[in-house]
C-alpha positions in Angstrom: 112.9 40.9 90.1 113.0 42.7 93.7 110.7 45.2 92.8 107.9 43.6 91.7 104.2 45.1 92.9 102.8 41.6 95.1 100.0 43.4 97.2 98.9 46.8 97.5 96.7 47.7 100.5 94.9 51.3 101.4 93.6 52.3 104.6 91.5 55.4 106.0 93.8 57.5 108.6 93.8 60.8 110.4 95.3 64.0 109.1 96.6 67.2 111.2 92.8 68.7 111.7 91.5 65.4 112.6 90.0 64.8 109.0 90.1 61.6 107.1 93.0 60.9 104.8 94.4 57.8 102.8 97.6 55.9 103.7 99.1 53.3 101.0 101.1 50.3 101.0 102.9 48.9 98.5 104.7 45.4 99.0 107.2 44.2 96.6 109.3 41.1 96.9 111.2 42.5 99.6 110.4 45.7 100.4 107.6 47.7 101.6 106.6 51.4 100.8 104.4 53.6 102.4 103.0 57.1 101.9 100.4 59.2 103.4 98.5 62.0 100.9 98.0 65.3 102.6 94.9 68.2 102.0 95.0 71.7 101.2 92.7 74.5 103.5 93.1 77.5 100.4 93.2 74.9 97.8 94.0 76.1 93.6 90.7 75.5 91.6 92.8 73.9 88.9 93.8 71.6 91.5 93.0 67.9 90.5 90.0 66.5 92.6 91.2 65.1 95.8 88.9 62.1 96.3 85.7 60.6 94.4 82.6 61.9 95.2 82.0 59.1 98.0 85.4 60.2 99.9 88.2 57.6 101.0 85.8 55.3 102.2 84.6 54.6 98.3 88.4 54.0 97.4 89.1 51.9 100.5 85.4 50.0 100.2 85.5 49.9 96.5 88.5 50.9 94.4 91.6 49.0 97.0 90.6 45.6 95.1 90.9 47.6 91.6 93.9 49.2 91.9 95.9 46.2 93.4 94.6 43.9 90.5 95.9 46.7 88.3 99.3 46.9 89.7 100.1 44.2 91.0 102.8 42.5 89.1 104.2 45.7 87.8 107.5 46.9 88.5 107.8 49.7 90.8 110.7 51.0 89.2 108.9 51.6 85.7 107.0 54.3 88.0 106.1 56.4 84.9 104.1 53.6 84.1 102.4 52.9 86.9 101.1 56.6 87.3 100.2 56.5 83.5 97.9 53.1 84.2 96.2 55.1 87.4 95.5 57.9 85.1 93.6 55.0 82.5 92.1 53.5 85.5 90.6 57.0 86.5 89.9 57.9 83.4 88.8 61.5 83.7 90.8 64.6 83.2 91.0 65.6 86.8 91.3 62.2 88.4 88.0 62.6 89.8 87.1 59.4 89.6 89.3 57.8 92.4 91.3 61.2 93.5 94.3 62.4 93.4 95.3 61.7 96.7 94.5 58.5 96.2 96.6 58.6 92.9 99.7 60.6 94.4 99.6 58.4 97.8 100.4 54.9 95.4 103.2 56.8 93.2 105.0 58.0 96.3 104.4 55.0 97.9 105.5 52.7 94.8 108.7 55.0 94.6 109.6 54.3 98.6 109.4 50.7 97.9 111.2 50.3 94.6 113.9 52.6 96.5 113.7 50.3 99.9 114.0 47.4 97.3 117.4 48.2 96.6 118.0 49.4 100.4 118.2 52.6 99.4 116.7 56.2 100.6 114.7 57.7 98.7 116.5 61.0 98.1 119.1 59.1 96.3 116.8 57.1 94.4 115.2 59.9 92.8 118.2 61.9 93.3 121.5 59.7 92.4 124.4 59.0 94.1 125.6 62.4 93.7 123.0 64.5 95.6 124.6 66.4 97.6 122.6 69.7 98.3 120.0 70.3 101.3 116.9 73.0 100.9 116.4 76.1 103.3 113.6 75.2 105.4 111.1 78.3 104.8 109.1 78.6 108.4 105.3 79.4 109.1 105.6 81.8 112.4 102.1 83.6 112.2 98.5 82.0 110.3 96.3 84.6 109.5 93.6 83.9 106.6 92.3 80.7 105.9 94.7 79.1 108.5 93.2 81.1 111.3 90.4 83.2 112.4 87.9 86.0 112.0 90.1 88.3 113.9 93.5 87.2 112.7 95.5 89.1 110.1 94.2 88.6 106.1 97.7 87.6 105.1 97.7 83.9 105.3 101.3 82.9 106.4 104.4 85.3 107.8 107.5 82.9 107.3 111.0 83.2 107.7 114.2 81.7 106.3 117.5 81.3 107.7 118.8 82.5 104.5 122.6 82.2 106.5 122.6 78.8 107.9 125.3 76.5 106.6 123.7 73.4 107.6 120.3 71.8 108.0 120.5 71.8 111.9 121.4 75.6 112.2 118.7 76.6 109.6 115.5 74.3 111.6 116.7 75.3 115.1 117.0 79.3 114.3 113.5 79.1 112.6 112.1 77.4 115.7 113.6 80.1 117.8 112.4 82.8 115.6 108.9 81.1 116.6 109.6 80.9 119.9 110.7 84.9 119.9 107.3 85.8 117.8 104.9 84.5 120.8 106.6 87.0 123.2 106.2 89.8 120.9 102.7 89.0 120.0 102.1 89.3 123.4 103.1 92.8 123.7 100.7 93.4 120.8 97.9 91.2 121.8 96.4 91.5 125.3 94.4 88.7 124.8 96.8 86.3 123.2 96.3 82.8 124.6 99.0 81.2 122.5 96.5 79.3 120.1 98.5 78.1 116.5 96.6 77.8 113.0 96.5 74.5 110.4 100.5 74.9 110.6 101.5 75.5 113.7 102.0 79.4 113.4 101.0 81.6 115.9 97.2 83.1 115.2 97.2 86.2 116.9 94.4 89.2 116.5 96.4 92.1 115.4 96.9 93.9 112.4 98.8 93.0 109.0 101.4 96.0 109.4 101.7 95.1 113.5 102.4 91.2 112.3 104.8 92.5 109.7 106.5 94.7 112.0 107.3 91.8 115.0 108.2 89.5 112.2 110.9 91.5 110.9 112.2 92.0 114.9 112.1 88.5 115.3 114.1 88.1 112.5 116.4 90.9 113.0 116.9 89.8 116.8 117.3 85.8 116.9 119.6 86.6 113.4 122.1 88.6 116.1 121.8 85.9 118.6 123.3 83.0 116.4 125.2 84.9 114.0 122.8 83.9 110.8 120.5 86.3 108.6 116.9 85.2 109.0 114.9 87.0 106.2 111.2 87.5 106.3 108.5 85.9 103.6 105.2 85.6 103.2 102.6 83.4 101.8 99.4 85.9 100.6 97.3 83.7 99.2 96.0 86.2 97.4 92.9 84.2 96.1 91.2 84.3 99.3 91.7 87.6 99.5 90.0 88.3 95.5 86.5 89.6 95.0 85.6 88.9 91.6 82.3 90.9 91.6 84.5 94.5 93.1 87.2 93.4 91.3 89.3 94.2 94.4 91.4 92.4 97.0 89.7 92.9 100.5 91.6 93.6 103.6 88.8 92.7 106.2 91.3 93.0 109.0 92.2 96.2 108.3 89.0 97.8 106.5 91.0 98.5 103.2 90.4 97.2 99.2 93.0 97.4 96.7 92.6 97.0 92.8 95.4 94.9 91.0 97.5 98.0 90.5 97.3 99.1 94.3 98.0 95.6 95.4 101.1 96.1 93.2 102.0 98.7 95.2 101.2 97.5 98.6 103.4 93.9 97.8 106.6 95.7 96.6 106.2 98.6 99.4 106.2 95.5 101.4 109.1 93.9 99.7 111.0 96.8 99.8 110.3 97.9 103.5 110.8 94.4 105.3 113.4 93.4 102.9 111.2 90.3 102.3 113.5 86.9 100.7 109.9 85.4 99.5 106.4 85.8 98.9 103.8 83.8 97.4 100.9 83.9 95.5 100.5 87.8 96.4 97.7 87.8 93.3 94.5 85.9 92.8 95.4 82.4 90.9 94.6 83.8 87.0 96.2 86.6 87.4 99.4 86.5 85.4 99.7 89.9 84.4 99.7 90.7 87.7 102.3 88.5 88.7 104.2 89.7 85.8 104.0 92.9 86.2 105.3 92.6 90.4 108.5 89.8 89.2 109.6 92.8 86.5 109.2 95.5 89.7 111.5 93.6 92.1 113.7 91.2 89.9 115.9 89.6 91.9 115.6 91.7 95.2 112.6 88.5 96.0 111.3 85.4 95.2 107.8 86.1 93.6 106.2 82.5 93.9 103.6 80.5 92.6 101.2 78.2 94.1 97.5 78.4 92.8 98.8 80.0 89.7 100.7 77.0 88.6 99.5 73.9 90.9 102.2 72.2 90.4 100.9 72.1 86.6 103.6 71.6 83.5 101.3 73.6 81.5 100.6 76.0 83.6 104.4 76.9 84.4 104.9 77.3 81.0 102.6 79.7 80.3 104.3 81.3 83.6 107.4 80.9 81.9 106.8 82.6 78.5 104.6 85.5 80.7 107.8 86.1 83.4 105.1 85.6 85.7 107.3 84.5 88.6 110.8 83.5 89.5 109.8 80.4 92.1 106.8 77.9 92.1 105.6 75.6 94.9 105.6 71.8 94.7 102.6 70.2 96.0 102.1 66.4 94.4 98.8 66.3 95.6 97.7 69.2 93.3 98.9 66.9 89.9 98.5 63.7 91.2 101.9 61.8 90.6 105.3 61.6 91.1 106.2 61.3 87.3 104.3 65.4 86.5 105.5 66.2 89.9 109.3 65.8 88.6 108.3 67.0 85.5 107.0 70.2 86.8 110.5 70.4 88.7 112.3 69.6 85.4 110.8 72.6 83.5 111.0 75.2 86.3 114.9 74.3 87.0 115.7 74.5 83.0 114.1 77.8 83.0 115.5 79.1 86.8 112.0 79.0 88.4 113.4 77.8 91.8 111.4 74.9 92.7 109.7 75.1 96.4 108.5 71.5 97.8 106.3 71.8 100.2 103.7 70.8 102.8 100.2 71.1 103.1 98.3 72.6 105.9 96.6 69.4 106.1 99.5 66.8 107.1 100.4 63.4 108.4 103.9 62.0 110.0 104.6 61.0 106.4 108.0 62.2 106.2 108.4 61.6 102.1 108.6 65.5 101.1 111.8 65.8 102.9 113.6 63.3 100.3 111.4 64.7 97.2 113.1 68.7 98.4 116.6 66.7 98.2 116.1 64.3 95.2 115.0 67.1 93.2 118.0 69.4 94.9 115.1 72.2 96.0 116.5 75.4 97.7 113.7 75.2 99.6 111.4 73.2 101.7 107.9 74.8 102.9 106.9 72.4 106.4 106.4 74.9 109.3 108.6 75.1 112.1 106.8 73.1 114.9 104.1 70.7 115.1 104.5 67.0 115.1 103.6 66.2 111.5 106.3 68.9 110.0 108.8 68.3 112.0 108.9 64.5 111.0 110.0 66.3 108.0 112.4 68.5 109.7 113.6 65.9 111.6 113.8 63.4 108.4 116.3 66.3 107.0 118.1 66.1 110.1 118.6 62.2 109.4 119.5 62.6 106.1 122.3 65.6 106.9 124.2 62.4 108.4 123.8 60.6 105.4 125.5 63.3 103.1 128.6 64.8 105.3 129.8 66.4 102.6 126.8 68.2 101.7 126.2 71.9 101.5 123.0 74.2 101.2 121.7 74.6 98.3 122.0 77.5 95.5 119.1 79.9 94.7 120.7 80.1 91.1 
């Protein structure tokens, strides 16, 4: 059979901040696939442990020999299998044992060879031959938060959508000219701007939340005239960071302020309402469903109230989402389960219930390009991979590709 495991091989490389991550090959007969497992900076605590306590060199000193003898002779198709013999291998509840990087890294890598084995992309190996719907690419513009810092803004990402484009191209070159447009406003804000970018390649600039809101919603409004699309504003809160569970209050540092669960409430939808925001994420700390609740009942569907370290990209955790109303979209980060096989089914449960599904990056990346066919083979409205920066636009760019591949393809639907 083509897809037969023969040799799997792990190596240390280098990440977007310059940090250590793992990189996997897995050889079949005639194929070979490879995959790269990003890192988190504001990581969900029900996150599944990234690496064993003696980091990447333990796995690629110790474990490479273990895992090939496990796998190979497998068949990468039977992928469900193969993630469910990493889990024995591991053997602890939160793949602590040899990380979930490492673990996620093999089953995307297993998947781009069993697809490559039948000289086929991966979008339409997960997807079928029918795919035929591109995501929204959903752009960082500003870091502020754990991307950035002291004197940045607390909200952690200010994004935009291009909410009108009617192809790929169109959407990625609007949100890189929305960027673009942002640095020559900040600098009418910031006197001391010097153009330095966070994790993600937004700008970081040292002015206040309401300021950042304000010039991303002219950005928006002006580059949306230029080419004739609606750009729409989002956000990413990340909300968790902001959380002090001892005053029981969110804290603004930037601008001197604290709000309680029912002020933040408030403060999100005045937002919503005022900026006519399309998205924003985790705008409450990560175990607060009611919360989350209580903000998806206030706006319906005016926004997409998202969840990242709420749900991790956890079955169970959706579904408590689910039976709560807690949200309307959820972010998809393999990394935070630790396989392809929950990944999808995470995306199963959220698309049978109308949870739009959000792939996305993470602020610590590599050139690894594999999200862009996970946001299509799952048929995602959106992707989440900056606008600029080497490692997200080899996604960008990967969409680009694949756009050629699908001429009849349209963007896809929110419902």
């Amino acid at each position: 059979m083509v897809s037969i495991i023969e040799d799997v091989q792990v190596r240390k490389i280098l990440d977007s901040r310059g940090n250590p991550t793992i990189e996997v090959d897995v050889i079949t007969w005639n194929s070979k696939g490879r995959a790269a497992a990003p890192s988190g900076a504001s990581t969900g605590s029900r996150e599944v442990v990234p690496y064993p306590k003696g980091g990447i060199d333990e796995v690629v000193s110790e474990m490479e020999d273990l895992i090939a003898s496990e796998l190979i002779g497998m068949d990468a198709e039977d992928l469900a299998t193969i993630d469910e013999v990493l889990k024995e291998v591991d053997g602890t509840d939160n793949l602590s044992a040899i990380g979930g990087n490492t673990t996620v890294a093999i089953s995307m890598a297993v998947s781009k060879a069993a697809a490559a084995s039948y000289n086929m992309p991966l979008f339409k190996y997960i997807g079928g031959n029918l795919v035929n719907e591109l995501p929204f690419p959903l752009g960082n513009m500003m870091n502020g938060g754990a991307h950035a810092g002291i004197n940045a803004p607390d909200i952690q990402e200010f994004l935009v959508v291009p909410v009108g484009a009617t192809n790929v191209g169109d959407a990625i070159f609007a949100n890189a000219s929305v960027h673009k447009r942002l640095k020559d406003l900040i600098q009418t804000k910031d006197s001391n701007f010097t153009g330095g970018k966070g994790d993600e390649c937004g700008w970081v600039p040292n002015i206040s939340n309401d300021t950042a809101l304000e010039i991303q919603a002219q950005a928006c409004e002006e580059v949306g005239d230029e080419l004739g699309i609606e750009i729409r504003p989002s956000l990413d809160i990340a909300a968790s960071e902001l959380w002090d569970a001892d005053e029981q209050k969110y804290i603004y540092a930037q601008d001197g302020i604290k709000r309680d669960t029912g002020d933040q409430i408030d403060f999100v939808k005045d937002i919503i309402d005022t900026y006519n925001m399309f998205y924003v994420e985790d705008p409450f700390d990560e175990s607060d469903f009611g919360g989350f609740s209580q903000l998806t009942a206030k706006v319906g569907d005016k926004c997409l109230i998202c969840g990242d370290d709420l749900f991790v990209t956890n079955k169970e955790l959706l579904s408590k989402g689910i039976e709560m109303n807690a949200a309307n979209a959820i972010i998809i980060k393999p990394n935070q389960i630790g396989s392809l096989s929950e990944t999808y089914a995470t995306v199963k449960l959220a698309k049978e219930n109308n949870i739009v599904p959000v792939v996305s990056h993470r602020s610590g990346e590599t050139t690894d390009e594999t999200i862009a066919h996970l946001a299509v083979g799952f048929s995602s409205p959106l992707i989440k991979t900056g606008a600029i920066g080497g490692e997200r636009i080899a996604k960008l760019n990967e969409l680009i590709r694949i756009e050629e591949e699908l001429p009849n393809s349209t963007m896809s639907k929110f419902k």
